[in-house]
C-alpha positions as a Markdown table, in Angstrom:
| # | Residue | x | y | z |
|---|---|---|---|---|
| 1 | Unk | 109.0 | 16.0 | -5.2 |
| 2 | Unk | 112.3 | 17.9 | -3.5 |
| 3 | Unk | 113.2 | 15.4 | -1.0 |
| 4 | Unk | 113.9 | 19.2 | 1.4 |
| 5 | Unk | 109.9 | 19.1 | 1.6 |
| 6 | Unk | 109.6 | 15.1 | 2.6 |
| 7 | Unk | 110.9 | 11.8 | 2.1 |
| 8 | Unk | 107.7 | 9.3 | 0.5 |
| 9 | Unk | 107.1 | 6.0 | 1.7 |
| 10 | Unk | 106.3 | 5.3 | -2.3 |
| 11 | Unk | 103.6 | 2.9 | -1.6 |
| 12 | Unk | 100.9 | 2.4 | -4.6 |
| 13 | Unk | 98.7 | 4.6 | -3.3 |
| 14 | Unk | 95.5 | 3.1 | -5.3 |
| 15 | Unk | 95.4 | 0.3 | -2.4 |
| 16 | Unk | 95.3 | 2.7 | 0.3 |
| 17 | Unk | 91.9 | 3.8 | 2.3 |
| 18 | Unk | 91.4 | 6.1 | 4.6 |
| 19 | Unk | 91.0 | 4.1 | 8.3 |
| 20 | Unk | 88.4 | 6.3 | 9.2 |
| 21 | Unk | 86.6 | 3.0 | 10.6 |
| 22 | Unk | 85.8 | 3.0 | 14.4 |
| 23 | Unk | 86.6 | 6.6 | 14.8 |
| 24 | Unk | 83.5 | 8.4 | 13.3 |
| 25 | Unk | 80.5 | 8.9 | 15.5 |
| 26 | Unk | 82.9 | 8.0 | 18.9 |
| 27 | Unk | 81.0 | 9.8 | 21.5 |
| 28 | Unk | 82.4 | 13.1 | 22.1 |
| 29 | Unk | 83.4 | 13.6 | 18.9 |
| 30 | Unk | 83.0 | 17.3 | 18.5 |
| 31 | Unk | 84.4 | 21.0 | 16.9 |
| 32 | Unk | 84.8 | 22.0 | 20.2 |
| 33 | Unk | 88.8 | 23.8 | 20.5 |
| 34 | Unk | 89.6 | 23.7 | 16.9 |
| 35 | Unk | 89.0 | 27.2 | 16.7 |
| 36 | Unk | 87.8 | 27.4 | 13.1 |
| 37 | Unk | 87.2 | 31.0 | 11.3 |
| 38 | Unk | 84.3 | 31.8 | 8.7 |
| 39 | Unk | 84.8 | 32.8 | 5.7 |
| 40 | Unk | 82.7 | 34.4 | 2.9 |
| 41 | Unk | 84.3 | 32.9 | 0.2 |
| 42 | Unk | 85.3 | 35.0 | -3.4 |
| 43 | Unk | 87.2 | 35.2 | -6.0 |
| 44 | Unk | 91.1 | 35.5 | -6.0 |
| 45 | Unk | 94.1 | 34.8 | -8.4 |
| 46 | Unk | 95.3 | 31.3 | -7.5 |
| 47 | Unk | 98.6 | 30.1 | -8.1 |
| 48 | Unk | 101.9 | 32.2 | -9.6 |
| 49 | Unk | 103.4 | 32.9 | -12.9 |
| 50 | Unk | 107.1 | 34.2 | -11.6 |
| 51 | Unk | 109.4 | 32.4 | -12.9 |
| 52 | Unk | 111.7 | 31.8 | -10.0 |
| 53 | Unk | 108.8 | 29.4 | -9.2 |
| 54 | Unk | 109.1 | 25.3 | -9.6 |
| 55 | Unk | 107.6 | 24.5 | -13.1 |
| 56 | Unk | 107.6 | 20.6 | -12.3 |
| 57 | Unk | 104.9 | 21.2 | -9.1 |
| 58 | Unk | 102.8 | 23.3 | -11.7 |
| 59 | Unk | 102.6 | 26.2 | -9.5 |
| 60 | Unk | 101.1 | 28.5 | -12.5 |
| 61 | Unk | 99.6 | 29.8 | -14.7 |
| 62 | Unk | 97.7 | 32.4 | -12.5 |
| 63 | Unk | 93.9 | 31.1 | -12.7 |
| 64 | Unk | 90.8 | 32.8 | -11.4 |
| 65 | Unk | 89.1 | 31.0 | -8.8 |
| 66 | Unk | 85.7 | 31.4 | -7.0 |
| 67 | Unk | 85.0 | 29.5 | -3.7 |
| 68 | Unk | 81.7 | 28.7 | -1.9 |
| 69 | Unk | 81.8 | 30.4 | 2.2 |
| 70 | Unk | 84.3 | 27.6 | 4.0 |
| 71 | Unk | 85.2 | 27.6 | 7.7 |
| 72 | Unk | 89.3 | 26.2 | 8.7 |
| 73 | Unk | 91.7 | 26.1 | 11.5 |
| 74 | Unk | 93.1 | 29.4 | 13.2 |
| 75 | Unk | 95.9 | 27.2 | 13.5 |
| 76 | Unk | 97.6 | 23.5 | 12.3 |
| 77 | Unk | 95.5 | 20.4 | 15.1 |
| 78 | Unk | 98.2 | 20.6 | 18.1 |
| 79 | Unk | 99.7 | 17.4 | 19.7 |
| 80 | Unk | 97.4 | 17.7 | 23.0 |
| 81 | Unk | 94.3 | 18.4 | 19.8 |
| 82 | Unk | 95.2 | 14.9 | 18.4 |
| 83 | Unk | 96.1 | 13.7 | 21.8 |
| 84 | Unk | 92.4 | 14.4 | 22.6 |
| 85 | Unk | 91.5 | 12.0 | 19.5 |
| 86 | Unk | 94.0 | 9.4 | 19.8 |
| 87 | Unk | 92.3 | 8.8 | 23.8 |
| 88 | Unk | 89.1 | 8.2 | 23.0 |
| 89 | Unk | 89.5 | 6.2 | 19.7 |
| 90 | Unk | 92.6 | 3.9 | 20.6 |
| 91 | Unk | 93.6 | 5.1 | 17.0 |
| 92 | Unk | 97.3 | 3.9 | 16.1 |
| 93 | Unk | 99.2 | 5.9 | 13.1 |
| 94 | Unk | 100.7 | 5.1 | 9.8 |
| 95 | Unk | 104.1 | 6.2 | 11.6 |
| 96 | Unk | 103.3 | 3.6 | 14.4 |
| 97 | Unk | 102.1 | 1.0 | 12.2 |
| 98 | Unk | 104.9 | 0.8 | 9.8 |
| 99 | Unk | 107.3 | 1.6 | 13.3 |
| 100 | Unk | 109.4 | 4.1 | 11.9 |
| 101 | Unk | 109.1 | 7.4 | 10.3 |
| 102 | Unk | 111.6 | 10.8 | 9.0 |
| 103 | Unk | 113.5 | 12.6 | 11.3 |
| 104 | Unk | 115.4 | 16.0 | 10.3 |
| 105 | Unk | 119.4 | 14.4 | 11.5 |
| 106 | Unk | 119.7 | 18.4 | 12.3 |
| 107 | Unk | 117.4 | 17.5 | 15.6 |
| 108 | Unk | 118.8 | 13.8 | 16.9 |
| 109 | Unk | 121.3 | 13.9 | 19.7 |
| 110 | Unk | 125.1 | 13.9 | 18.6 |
| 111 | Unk | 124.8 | 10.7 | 20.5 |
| 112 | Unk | 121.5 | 9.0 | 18.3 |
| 113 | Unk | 122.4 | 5.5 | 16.7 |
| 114 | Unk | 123.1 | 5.3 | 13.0 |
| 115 | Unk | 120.0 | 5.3 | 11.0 |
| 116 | Unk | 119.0 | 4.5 | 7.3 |
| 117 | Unk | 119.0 | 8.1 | 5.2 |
| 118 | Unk | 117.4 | 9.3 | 2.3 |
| 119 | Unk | 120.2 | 8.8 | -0.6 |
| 120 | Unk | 119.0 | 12.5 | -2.4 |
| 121 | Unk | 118.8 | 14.1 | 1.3 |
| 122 | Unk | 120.9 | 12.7 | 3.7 |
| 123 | Unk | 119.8 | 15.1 | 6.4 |
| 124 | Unk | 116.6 | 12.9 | 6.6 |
| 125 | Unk | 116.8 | 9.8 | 8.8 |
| 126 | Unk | 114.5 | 7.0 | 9.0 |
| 127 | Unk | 113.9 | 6.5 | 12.9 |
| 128 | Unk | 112.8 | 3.4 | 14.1 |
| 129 | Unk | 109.9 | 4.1 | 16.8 |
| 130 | Unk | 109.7 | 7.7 | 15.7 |
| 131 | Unk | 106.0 | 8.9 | 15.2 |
| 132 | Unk | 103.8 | 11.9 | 16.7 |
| 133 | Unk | 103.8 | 10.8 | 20.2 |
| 134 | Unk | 108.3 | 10.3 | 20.2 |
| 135 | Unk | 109.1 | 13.1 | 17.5 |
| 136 | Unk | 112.9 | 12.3 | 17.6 |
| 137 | Unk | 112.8 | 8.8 | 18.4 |
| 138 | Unk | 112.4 | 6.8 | 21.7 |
| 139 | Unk | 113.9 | 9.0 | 23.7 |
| 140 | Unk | 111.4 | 12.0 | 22.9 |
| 141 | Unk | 108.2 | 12.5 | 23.9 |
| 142 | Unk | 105.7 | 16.2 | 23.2 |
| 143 | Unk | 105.4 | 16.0 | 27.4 |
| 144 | Unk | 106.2 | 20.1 | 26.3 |
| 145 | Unk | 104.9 | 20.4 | 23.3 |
| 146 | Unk | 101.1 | 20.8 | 23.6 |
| 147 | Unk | 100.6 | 23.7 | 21.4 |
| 148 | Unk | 102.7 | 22.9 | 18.9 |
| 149 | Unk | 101.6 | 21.2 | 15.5 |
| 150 | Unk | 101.2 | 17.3 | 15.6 |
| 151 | Unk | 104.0 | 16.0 | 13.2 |
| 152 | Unk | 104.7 | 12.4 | 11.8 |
| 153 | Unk | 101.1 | 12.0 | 11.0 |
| 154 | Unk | 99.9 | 10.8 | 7.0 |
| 155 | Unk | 97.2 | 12.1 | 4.7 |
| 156 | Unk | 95.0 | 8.9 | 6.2 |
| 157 | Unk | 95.5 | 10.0 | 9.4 |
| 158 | Unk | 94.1 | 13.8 | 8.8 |
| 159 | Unk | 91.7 | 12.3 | 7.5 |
| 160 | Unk | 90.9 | 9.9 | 10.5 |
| 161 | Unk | 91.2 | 12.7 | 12.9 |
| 162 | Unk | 88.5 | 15.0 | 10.1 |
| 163 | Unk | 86.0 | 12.1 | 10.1 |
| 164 | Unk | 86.1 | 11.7 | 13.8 |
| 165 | Unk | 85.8 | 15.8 | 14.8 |
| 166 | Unk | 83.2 | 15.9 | 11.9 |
| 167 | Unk | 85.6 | 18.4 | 9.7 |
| 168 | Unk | 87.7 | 17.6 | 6.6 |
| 169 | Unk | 90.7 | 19.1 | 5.2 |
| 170 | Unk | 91.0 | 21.6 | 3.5 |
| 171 | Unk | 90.9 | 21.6 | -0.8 |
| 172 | Unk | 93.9 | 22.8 | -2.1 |
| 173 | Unk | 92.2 | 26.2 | -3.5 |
| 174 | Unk | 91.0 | 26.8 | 0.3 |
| 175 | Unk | 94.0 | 26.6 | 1.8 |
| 176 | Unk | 96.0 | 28.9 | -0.7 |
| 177 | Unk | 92.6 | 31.6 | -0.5 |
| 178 | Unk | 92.9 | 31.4 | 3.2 |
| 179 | Unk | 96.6 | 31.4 | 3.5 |
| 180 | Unk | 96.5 | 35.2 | 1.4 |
| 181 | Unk | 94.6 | 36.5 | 3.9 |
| 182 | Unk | 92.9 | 38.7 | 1.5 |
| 183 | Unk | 96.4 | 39.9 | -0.5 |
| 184 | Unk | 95.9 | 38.4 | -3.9 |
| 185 | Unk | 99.2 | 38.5 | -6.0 |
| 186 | Unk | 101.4 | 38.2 | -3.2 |
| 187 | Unk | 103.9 | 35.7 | -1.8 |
| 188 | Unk | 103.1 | 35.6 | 1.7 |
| 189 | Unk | 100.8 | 36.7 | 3.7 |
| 190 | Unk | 101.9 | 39.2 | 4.3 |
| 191 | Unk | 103.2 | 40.6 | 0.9 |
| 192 | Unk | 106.3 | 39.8 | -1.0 |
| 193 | Unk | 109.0 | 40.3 | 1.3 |
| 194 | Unk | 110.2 | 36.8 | 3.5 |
| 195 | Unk | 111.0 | 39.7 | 6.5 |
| 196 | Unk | 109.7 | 43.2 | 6.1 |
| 197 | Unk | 111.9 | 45.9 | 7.7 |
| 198 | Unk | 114.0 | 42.6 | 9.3 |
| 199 | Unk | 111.3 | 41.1 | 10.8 |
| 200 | Unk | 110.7 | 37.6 | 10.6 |
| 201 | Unk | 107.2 | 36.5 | 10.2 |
| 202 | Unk | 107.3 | 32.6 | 10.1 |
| 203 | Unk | 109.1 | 29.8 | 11.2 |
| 204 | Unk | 112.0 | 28.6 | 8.5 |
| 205 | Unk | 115.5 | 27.4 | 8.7 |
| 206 | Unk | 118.0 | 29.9 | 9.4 |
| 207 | Unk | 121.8 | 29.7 | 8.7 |
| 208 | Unk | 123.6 | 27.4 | 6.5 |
| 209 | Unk | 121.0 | 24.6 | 5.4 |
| 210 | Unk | 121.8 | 21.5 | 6.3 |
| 211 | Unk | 124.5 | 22.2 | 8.9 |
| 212 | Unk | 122.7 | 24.2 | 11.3 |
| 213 | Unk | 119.6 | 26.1 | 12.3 |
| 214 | Unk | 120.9 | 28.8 | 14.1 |
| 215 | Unk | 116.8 | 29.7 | 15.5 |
| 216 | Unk | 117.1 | 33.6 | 14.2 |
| 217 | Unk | 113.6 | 33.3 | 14.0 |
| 218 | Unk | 113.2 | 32.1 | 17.2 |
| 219 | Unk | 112.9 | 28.7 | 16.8 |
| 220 | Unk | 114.5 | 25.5 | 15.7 |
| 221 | Unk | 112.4 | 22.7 | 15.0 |
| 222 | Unk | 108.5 | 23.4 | 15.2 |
| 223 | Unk | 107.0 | 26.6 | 17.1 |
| 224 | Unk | 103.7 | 26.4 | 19.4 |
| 225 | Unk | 101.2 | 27.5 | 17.0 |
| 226 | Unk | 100.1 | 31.5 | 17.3 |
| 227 | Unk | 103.7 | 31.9 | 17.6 |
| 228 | Unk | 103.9 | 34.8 | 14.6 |
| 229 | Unk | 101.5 | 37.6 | 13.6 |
| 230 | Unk | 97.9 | 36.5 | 11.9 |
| 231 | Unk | 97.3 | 37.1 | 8.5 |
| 232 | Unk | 94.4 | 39.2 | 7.4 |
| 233 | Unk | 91.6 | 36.2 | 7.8 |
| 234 | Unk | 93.2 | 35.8 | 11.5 |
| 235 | Unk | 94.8 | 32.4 | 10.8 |
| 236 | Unk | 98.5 | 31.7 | 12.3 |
| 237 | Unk | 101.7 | 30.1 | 10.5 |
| 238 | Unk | 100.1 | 29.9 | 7.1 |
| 239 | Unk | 103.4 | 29.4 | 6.1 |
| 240 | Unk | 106.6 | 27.9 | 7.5 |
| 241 | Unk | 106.2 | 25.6 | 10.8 |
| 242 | Unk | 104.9 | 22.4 | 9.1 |
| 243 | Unk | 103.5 | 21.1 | 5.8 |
| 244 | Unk | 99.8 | 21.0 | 5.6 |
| 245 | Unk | 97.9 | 18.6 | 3.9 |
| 246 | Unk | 95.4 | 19.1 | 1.7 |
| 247 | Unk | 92.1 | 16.9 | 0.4 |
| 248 | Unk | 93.5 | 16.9 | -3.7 |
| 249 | Unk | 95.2 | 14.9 | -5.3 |
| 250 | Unk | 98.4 | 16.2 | -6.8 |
| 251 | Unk | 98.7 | 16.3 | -10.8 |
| 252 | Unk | 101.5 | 19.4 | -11.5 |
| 253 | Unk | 99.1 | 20.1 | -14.8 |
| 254 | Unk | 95.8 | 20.6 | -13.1 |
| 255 | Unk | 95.8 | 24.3 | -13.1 |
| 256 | Unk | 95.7 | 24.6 | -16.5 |
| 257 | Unk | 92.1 | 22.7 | -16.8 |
| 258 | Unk | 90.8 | 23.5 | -12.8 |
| 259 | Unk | 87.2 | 24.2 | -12.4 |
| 260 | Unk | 86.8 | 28.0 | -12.0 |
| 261 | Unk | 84.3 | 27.3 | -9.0 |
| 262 | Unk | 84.9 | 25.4 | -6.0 |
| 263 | Unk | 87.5 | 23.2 | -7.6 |
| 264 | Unk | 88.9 | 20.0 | -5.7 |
| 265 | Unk | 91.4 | 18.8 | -7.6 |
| 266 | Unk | 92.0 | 15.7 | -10.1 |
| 267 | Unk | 90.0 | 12.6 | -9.9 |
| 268 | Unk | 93.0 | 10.7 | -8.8 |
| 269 | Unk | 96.7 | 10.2 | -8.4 |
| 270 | Unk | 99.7 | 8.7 | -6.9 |
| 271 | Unk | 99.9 | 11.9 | -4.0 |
| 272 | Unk | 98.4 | 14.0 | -2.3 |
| 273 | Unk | 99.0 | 18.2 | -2.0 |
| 274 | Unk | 100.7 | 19.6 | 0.7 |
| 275 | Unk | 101.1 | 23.5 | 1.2 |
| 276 | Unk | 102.8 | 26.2 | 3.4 |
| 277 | Unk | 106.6 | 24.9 | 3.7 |
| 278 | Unk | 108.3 | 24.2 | 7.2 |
| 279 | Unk | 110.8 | 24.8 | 9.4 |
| 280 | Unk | 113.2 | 23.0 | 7.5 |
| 281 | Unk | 112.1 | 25.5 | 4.4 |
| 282 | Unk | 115.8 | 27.4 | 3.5 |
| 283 | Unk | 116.4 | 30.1 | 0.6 |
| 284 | Unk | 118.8 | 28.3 | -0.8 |
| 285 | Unk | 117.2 | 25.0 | -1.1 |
| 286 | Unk | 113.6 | 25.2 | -1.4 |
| 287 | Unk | 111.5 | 28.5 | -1.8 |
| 288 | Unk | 108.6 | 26.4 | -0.9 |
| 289 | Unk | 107.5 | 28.8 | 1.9 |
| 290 | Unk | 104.7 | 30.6 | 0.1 |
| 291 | Unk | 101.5 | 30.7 | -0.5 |
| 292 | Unk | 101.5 | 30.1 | -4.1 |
| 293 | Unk | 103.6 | 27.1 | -3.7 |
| 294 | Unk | 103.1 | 23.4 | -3.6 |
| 295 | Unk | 104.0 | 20.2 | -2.7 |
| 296 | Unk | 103.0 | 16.7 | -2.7 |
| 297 | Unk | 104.0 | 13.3 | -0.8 |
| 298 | Unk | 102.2 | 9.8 | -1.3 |
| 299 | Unk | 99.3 | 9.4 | 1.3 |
| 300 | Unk | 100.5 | 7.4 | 3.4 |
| 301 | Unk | 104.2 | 9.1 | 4.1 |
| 302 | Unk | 105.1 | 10.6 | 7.8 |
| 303 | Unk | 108.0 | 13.3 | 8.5 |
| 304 | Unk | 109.2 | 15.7 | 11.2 |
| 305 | Unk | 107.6 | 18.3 | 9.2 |
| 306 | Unk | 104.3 | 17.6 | 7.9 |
| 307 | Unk | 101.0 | 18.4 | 9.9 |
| 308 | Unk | 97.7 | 19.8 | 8.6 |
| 309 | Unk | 94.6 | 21.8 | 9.7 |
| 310 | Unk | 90.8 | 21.2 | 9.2 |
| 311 | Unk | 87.9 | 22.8 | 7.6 |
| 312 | Unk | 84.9 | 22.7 | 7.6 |
C-alpha cells in the first residue's frame, strides 16, 4: 500500500493472534460511553468505478450490497476510552511491545533526535518509545488529548479492546454503509465535493504535503472527535482524522466475487482493511479520504494515523 496511508511492520501475519487473553470478561467490562448508533441495515452501492480511483486497492467495480441491522461508534475509541481499558486490564500494545512505532516528522520538534525513516516516505519516522500513551515520542504524552482518537494502536489491539467492551470492529462493508450516511454514489458523506461552498468538513492536510500543514481546517495533527458536522446516520469524522480498522482481510480482488449479503471479507491474507484516510490525507498525494476508498496495513503495524471504532 501507499506508504502516505502507513508504514507496515511486514511481519508474516499467519503467526499472529489476537492477545485478547486476560482481557475478556475483566469485571467492568461494558458498552457503557462508546456511544454506538443503530442501524437498520439495507442495501447500497459499495465501492466506486471512477477512474481517478486506485485500481491496485480494488476500490471497484460498484457491487450491490445488503447488510443485516448493525450498531458502531458515533465516533473513533478516544485516548481517555482506551485509557479506561488499558487500567483495568494492565494491557501493554504492539507499539509498546516492539518499543517503537511511526511518527509523521511534520509533528517532532525541530529539536527531536535523528530517527530511522521509511526509504519510500521519508516524512515517516520510526520513534523509539513512541506508542498511544507518548504520540511523538518520550517527550509527549495525550495529558490534553482525551477526546481525540487513540493512535499508535494495531489491528490486535482493536481487537483486544472489542473483546474486552464485548463489541467488534466493524466489516469492511459496515463501515463504508455507515460512513455514506445514507448518500449512495457519493464520495463523502457529504456528497462529492471535499469543501462545499469552501467549507471544510474533515480533518486532512492542508498546504504543501510534506513540508507543512498549515491547519486551514483547523487542525494539524488529530482533532477531538465531534470536531466536524455528522453525516446523515449521526456518526463524526467518517473520513479524515485517523485510519480505521476494519475486521477483513484485505485482497484488492474481493469485490469482484463478495457475498451480496452480509459479506466479511476473504478467508485470509497478509493485511488487514483500513478505511476513512487521515490527517496526513493530501490531494496531491493520496485521495484516500473517501468513503469508497481503501487501504490496508499488516495486523500488527502502529502509526500516528491509524485508530478505529467498534460495532456491535
Amino acid at each position: 500500500m501507499a506508504s502516505c496511508c502507513g508504514p507496515s511492520r511486514e511481519s508474516d501475519d499467519a503467526t499472529i493472534s489476537p492477545p485478547t487473553a486476560g482481557v475478556s470478561g475483566v469485571a467492568g467490562a461494558t458498552r457503557d460511553g462508546l456511544d454506538l448508533i443503530a442501524l437498520p441495515g439495507g442495501t447500497f452501492t459499495m465501492g466506486t468505478n471512477d477512474p481517478r480511483g486506485y485500481p491496485d486497492d480494488g476500490e471497484g467495480p460498484e457491487h450491490r450490497v445488503e447488510l443485516s441491522p448493525f450498531s458502531i461508534g458515533r465516533h473513533p475509541v478516544t485516548n481517555d476510552q482506551f485509557a479506561t481499558f488499558v487500567d483495568a486490564t494492565g494491557y501493554r500494545t504492539t507499539a509498546q511491545q516492539f518499543g517503537n512505532s511511526f511518527v509523521f516528522a511534520g509533528l517532532l520538534p525541530d529539536e527531536f533526535p535523528d530517527t530511522r525513516g521509511v526509504a519510500a516516505a521519508p516524512w515517516w519516522r520510526e520513534v523509539l518509545a513512541a506508542d498511544w500513551r507518548r504520540p511523538e515520542g518520550p517527550q509527549s504524552n495525550v495529558d490534553d488529548r482525551g477526546d481525540h482518537p487513540v493512535i499508535h494502536v494495531s489491528w490486535l489491539d482493536a481487537v483486544a479492546y472489542c473483546t474486552w467492551s464485548g463489541t467488534r470492529l466493524p466489516t469492511e462493508a459496515e463501515w463504508e454503509y455507515a460512513a455514506r450516511g445514507g448518500l449512495d454514489g457519493s464520495h463523502f458523506p457529504w456528497g462529492d465535493e471535499r469543501e462545499p461552498d469552501g467549507e471544510h468538513r474533515m480533518n486532512v492536510y492542508q498546504g504543501q504535503f510534506p513540508q507543512g500543514d498549515d491547519g486551514e481546517d483547523g487542525f494539524v495533527g488529530t482533532c477531538p472527535v465531534g470536531s466536524f458536522p455528522p453525516n446523515g446516520h449521526g456518526l463524526h469524522e467518517m473520513t479524515g482524522n485517523v485510519w480505521e480498522w476494519c475486521s477483513d482481510w484485505f485482497d484488492p480482488g474481493y469485490y469482484a466475487r463478495s457475498a451480496a449479503q452480509d459479506p466479511a471479507g476473504p478467508n485470509g491474507g497478509r493485511a488487514r482493511v483500513m478505511r476513512g484516510g487521515s490527517y496526513l490525507c493530501h490531494e496531491s498525494y493520496c485521495w484516500r479520504y473517501r468513503v469508497d476508498a481503501r487501504s490496508a496495513n499488516s495486523p500488527d503495524s502502529t502509526t500516528g494515523n491509524i485508530g478505529f471504532r467498534v460495532a456491535a
